[in-house]
C-alpha positions in Angstrom: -7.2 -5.8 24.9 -4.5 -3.8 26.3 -2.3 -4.4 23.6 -5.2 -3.0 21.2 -5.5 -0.2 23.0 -1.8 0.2 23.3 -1.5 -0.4 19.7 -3.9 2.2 18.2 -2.6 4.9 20.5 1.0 4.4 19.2 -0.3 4.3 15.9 -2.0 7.7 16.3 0.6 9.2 18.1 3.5 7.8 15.1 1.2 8.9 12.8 0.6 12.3 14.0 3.9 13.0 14.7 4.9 12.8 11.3 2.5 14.1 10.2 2.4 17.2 12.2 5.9 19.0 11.5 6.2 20.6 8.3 8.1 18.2 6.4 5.8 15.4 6.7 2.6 17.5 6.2 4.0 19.1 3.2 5.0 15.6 1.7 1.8 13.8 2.1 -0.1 16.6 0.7 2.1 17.5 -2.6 2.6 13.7 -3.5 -1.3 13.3 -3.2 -2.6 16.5 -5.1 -0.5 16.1 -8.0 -2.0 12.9 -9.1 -5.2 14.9 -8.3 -4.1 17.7 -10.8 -3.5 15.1 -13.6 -7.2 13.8 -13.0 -8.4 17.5 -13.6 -6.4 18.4 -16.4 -7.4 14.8 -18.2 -10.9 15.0 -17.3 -12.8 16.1 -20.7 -11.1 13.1 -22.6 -13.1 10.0 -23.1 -12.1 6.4 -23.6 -13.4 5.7 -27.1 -16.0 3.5 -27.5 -16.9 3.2 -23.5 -18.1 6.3 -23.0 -16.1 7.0 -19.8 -13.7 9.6 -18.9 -9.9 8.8 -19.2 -9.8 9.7 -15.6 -12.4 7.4 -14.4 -10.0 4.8 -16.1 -6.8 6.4 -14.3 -8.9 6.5 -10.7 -8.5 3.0 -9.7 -4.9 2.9 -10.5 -3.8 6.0 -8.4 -5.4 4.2 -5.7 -4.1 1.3 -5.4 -0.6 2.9 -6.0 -1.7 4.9 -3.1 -2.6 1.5 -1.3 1.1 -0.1 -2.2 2.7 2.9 -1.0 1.0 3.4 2.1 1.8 0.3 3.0 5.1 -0.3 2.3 6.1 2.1 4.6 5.7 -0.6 6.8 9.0 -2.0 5.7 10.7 1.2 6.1 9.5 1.8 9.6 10.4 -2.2 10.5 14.1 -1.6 9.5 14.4 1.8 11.0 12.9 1.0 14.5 15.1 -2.1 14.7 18.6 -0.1 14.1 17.1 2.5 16.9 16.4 -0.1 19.2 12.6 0.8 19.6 11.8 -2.8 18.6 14.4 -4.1 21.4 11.9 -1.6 24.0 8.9 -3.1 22.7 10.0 -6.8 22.8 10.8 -5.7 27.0 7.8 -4.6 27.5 4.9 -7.2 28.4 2.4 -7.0 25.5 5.0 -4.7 23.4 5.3 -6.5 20.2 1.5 -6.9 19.9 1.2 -3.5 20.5 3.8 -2.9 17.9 2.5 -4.6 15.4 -1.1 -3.3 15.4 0.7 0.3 15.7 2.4 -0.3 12.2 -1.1 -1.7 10.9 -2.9 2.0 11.8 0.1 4.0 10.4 -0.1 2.3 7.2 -4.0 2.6 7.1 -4.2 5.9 8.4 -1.3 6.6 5.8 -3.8 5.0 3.0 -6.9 6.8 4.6 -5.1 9.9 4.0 -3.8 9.8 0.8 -7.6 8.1 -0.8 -9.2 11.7 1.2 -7.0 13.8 -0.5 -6.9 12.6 -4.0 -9.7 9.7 -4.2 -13.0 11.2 -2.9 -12.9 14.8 -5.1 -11.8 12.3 -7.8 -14.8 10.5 -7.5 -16.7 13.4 -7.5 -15.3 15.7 -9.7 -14.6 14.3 -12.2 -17.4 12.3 -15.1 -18.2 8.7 -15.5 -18.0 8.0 -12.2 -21.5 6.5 -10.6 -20.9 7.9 -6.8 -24.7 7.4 -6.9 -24.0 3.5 -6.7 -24.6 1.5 -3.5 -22.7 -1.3 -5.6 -19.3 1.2 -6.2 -19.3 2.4 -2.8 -19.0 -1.4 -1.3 -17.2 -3.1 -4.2 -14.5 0.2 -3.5 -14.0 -0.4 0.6 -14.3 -4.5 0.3 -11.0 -4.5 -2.8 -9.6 -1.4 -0.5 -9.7 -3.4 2.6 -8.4 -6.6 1.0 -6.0 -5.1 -1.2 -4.4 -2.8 2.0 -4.5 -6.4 3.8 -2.6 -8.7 1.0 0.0 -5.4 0.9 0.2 -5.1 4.2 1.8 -8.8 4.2 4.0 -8.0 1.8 5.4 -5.0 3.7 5.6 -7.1 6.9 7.7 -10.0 5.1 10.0 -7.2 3.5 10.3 -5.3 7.0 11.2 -8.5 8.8 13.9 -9.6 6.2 15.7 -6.7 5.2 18.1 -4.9 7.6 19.0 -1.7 6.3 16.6 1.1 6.4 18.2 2.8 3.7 17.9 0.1 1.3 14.2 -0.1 1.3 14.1 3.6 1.0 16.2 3.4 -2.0 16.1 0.4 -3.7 13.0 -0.6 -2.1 11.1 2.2 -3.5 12.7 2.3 -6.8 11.6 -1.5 -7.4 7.8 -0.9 -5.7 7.3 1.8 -8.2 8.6 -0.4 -11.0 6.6 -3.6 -9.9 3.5 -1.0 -9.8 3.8 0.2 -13.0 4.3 -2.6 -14.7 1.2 -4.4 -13.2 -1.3 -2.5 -15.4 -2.3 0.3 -13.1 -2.2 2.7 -15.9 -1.8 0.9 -19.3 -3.1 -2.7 -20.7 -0.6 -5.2 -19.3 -1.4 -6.9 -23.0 1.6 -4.6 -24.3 4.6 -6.2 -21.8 6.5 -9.2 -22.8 4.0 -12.4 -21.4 6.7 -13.6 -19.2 6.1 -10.0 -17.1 2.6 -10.5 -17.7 2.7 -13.7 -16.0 5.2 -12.4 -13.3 3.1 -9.3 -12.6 0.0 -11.6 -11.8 1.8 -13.6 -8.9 1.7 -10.1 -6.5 -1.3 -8.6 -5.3 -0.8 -4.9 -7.2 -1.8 -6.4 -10.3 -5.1 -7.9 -8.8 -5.8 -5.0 -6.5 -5.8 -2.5 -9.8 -7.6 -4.9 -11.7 -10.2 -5.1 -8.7 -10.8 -1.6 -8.8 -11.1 -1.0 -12.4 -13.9 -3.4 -12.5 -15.6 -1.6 -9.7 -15.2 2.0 -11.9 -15.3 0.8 -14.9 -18.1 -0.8 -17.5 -18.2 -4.5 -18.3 -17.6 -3.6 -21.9 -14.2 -2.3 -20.6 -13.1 -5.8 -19.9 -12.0 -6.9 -23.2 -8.9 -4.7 -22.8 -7.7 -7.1 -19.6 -6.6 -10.2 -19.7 -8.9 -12.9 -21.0 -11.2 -10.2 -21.5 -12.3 -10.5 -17.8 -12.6 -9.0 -14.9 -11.5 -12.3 -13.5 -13.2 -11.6 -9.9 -12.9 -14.9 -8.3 -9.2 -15.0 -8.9 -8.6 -11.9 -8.2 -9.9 -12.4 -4.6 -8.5 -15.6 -4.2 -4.9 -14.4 -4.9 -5.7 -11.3 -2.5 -7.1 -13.0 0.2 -4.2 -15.8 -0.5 -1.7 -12.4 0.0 -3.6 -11.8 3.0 -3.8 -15.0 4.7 0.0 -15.6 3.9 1.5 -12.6 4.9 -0.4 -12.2 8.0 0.5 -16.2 9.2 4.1 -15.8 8.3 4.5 -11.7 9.4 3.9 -12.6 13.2 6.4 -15.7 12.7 9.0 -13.7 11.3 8.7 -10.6 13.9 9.3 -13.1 16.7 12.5 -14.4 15.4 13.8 -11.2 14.1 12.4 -9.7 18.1 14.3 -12.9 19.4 17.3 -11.9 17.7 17.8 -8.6 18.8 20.3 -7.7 21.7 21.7 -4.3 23.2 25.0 -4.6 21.1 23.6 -5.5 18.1 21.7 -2.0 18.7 25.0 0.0 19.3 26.5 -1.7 16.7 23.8 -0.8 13.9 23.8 2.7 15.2 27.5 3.0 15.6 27.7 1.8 11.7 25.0 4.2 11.1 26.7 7.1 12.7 30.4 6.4 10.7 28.1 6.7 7.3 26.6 9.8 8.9 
């Protein structure tokens, strides 16, 4: 318990941190309202033959892009605090790496939470085809958001734990997220991608977490343009929850050894290297 309650309050306090100075305030607002701008500006054109609004279509995928990216600052924060030496601190400190774990949990969905207020909610309610009248929406919305931020979450933990430079997930990292998301289907059919992606894209949990959501938005007669002509819900869950259950075994694993590893001249080193780049 006093990990937990260490662990939220470092969360908050990383989180607010950033998100108080002007830089960090400034850049989670302007990447979430222009998404949010699209939406408006595509809002009176309809999805032939569905009778929903493009934008109820293009919902679900801006939010599990904001899911992926939310979360993979995980990764970034991982390989940053370890050149600094603030994992080093926390693996000194009795209950330190539980603590720092479950901090990196609330940044990422305090990071989600943020981004989904800003552009998910007016979306939902601003724009047309959307049923926010739906008890069945609302829970088939937090349940894929929940899972899907979990099954990421993993992956940003496995990414964090293997990759050293900070840089190179900020970078590279980024570069091949965005690339991954895009090409899982978040905002056109995946039907149109050579099958080997196709089949690629479906081993990582974007692709299921957009398809998830689309079937929560969207009408069943929408489901001949996926896959199989499905909303393929069981697998979809399965491979989520498999995501999940993975990342979450192996993450804690992985944080040990890369805890065990870590020494104060491996710190001054890294940051030594860091300051001849500077």
């Amino acid at each position: 318990m006093r990990g937990l309650r260490l662990g939220l309050r470092r969360g908050w306090i990383t989180w607010r941190a950033v998100n108080t100075t002007r830089e960090g305030l400034a850049n989670t607002v302007f990447w979430n309202l222009v998404p949010l701008v699209v939406l408006i500006l595509l809002r009176n054109q309809q999805l032939e033959g569905f009778g929903v609004s493009a934008t109820a279509a293009l919902l679900p995928g801006i939010m599990a892009i904001t899911v992926v990216f939310g979360v993979m600052g995980i990764a970034y924060y991982l390989a940053n605090e370890r050149e600094d030496g603030t994992l080093l601190r926390a693996k000194a400190t009795p209950g330190g790496m539980q603590a720092y774990v479950i901090g990196l949990v609330v940044v990422a969905a305090l990071d989600v939470a943020a981004g989904l207020l800003i552009v998910g909610v007016p979306g939902m309610f601003l724009l047309s085809g959307v049923p926010v009248g739906s008890a069945v929406l609302w829970l088939g919305l937090l349940g894929y958001l929940v899972l899907g931020l979990l099954a990421c979450l993993s992956v940003g933990l496995l990414i964090g734990s293997v990759v050293k430079n900070p840089r190179t997930i900020g970078g590279v990292g980024f570069l091949a997220t965005a690339a991954l998301s895009a090409l899982s289907g978040l905002f056109f059919p995946v039907q149109v991608l050579w099958g080997w992606v196709q089949v690629l894209v479906q081993l990582f949990p974007m692709y299921w977490l957009g398809l998830g959501l689309r079937s929560v938005f969207l009408p069943a007669e929408a489901a001949v343009l996926e896959l199989g002509g499905s909303w393929r819900t069981v697998a979809g869950l399965l491979v989520l929850g498999g995501w999940a259950a993975v990342g979450l075994g192996l993450g804690p694993v992985l944080l040990r050894r890369m805890a065990r590893r870590e020494s104060g001249s491996r710190v001054e080193a890294r940051r030594e290297a860091a300051l001849q780049r500077a």
